[in-house]
C-alpha positions in Angstrom: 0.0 0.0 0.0 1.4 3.6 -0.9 2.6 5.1 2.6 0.4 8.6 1.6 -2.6 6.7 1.4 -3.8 7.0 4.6 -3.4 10.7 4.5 -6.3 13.1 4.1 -6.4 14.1 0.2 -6.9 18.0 1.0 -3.2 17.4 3.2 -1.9 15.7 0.1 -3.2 18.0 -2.2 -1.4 20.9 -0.5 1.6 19.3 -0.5 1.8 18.8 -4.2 0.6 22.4 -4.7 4.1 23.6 -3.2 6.9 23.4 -4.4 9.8 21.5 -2.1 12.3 24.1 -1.1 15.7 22.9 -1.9 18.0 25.7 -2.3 18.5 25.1 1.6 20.1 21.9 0.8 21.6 20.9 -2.7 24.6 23.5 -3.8 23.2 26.5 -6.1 25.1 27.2 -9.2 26.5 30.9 -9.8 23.3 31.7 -11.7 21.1 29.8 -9.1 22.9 31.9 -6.2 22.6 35.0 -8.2 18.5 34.5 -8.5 17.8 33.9 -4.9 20.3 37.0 -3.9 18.0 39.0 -6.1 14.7 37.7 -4.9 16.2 38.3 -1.5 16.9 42.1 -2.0 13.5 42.3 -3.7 11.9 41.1 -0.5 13.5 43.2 1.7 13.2 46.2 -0.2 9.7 45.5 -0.9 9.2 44.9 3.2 11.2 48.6 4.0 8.7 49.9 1.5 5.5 48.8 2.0 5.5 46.1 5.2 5.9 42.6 6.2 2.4 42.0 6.7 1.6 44.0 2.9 4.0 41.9 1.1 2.3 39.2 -0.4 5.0 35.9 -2.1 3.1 36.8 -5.4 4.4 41.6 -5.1 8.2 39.7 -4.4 7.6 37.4 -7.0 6.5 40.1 -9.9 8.8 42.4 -8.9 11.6 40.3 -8.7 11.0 38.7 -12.4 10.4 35.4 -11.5 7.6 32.9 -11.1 5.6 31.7 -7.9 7.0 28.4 -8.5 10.3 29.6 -9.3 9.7 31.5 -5.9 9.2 28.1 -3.6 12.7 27.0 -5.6 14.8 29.2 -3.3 12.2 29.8 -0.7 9.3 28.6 1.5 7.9 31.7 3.2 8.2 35.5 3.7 9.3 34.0 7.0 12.8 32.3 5.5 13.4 35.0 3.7 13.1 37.4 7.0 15.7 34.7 8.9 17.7 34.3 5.6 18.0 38.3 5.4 18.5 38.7 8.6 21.6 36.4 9.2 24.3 39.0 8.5 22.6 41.2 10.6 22.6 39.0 13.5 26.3 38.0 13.1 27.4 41.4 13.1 25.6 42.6 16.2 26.8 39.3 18.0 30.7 39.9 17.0 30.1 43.6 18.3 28.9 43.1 21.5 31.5 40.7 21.8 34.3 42.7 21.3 33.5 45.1 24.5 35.2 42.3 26.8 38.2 43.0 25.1 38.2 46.8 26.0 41.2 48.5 28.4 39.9 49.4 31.4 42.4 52.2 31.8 41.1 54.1 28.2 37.0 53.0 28.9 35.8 56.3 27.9 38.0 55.9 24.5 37.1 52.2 24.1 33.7 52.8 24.5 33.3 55.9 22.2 35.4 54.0 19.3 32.7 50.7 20.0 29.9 53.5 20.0 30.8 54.5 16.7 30.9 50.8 15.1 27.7 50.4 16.7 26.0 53.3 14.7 27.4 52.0 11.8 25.9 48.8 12.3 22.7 50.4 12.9 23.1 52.6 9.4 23.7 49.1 7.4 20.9 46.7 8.6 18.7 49.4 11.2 15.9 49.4 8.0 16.1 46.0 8.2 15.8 45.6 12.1 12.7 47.9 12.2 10.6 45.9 9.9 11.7 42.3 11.8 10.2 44.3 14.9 7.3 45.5 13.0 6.5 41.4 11.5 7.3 40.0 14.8 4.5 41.6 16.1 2.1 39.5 13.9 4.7 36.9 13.4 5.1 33.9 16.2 8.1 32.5 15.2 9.6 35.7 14.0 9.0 37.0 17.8 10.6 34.0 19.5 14.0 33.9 17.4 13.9 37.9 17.7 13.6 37.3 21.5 16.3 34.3 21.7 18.8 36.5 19.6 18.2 39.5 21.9 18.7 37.9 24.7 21.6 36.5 23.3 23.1 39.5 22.7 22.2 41.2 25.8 23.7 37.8 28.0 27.3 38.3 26.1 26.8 42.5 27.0 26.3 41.8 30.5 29.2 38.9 30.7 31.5 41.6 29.5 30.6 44.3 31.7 31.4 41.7 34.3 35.0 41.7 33.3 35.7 45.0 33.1 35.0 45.1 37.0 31.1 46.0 37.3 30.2 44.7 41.0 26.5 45.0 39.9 24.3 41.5 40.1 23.7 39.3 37.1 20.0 40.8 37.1 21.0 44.5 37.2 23.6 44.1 34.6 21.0 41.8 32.2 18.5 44.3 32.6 21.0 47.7 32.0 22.9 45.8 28.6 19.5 45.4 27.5 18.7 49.1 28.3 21.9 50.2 26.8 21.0 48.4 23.4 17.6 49.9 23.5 19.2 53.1 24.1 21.6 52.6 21.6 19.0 51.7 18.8 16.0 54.3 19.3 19.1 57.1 19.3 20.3 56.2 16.7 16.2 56.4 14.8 16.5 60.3 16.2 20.1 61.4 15.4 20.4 59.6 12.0 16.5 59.2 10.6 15.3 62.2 11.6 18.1 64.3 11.3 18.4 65.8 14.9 21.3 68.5 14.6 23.9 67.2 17.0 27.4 66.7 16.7 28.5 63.1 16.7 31.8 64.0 18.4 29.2 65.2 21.8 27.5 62.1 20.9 30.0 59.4 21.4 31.6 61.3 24.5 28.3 61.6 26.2 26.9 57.7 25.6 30.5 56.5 26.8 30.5 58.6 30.1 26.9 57.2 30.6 27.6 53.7 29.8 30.2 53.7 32.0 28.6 55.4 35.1 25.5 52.7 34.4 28.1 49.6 34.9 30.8 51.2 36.7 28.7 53.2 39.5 31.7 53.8 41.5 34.1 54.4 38.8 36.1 57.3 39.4 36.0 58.9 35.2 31.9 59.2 36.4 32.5 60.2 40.1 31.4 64.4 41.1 34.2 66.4 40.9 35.8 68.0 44.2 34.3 71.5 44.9 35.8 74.9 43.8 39.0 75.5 45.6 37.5 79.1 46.1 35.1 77.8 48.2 37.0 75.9 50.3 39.2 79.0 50.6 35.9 80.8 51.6 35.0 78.0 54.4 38.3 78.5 56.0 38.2 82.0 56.5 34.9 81.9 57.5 36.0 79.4 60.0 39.2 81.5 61.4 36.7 84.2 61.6 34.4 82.4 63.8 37.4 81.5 66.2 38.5 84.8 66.8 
């Protein structure tokens, strides 16, 4: 007896009517590669443009040149092409925030401005990108939960590295301000680069180090008050002698 017998014909049905995806698994010739690169930056464009949830397979299709079928050749979902996309992205922002445990913790405010700066670079390659994974996650399950996982992911190695440039702070205070820091660093970022707010990048980076720092490094003494005016310890004395006589 066939083995799909037993399975409901509307199941089987559906299953012939898509295409196997199997890019994902046999090597692609140069042309191959080329086509699914293309129908990838279709997509993506076509999601910054008009939306995840507005983006039907049929808009990437036609305005990527090819076919429906030819579509489920390299792909088999808006979804994929999302993870697919986003891969780069991911690996980047992973091998950044890896890179702070490595800082000298006698030139932080340096380290951290220089690390700043790779940051809003990051941001200006894939930040399009990262907006409309936040806006599909909404309506997307699984887009949510690897969004989460990667975040968190992120935010862990953050926190580790904190850790070894000397923050004292608990494992739950440091999660909780790496992910704040990232948030931070992101929604800046929309204001100073998106919408244009005037303000020098130089300012910028000098602030967001100083602050990243006094958030991991409370006691650190580049964040501590400065000592008061010597004038007015001058004035104290006298004041003091005064009282005495």
């Amino acid at each position: 007896m066939d083995e799909t017998s037993d399975k409901p014909a509307a199941a089987t049905r559906r299953a012939r009517s898509t295409p196997l995806h199997r890019s994902a698994h046999i090597p692609l010739r140069k042309r191959a590669l080329r086509t699914k690169e293309h129908i990838i930056d279709t997509a993506k464009s076509l999601f910054l443009k008009q939306g995840y949830a507005a983006t039907t397979i049929d808009d990437i299709a036609v305005a990527a040149g090819v076919s429906r079928a030819s579509f489920y050749t390299y792909f088999s979902s808006r979804r994929e092409i999302m993870i697919i996309a986003g891969h780069d992205a991911r690996h980047e922002s992973l091998e950044l925030v890896e890179q702070v445990r490595h800082f000298s913790k006698e030139e932080l405010v340096k380290e951290f401005e220089v690390w700043i700066s790779r940051y809003f670079t990051f941001l200006s390659h894939h930040g399009g990108y990262l907006l409309t994974w936040q806006q599909a996650a909404l309506q997307d399950t699984e887009l949510r939960v690897l969004g989460m996982r990667g975040s968190k992911r992120a935010t862990d190695i953050l926190a580790e590295s904190f850790k070894l440039l000397g923050s004292n702070l608990s494992d739950a205070d440091l999660n909780i301000r790496s992910l704040a820091i990232r948030a931070m660093l992101d929604r800046f970022w929309y204001h100073w680069r998106i919408t244009k707010t005037p303000i020098k990048q130089k300012a910028v980076l000098e602030n967001f180090a100083r602050m990243i720092i006094s958030m991991i490094l409370p006691g650190d003494t580049e964040t501590a008050p400065a000592a008061p005016p010597k004038r007015k310890k001058k004035a104290a004395t006298a004041q003091a002698v005064a009282e005495q006589k």
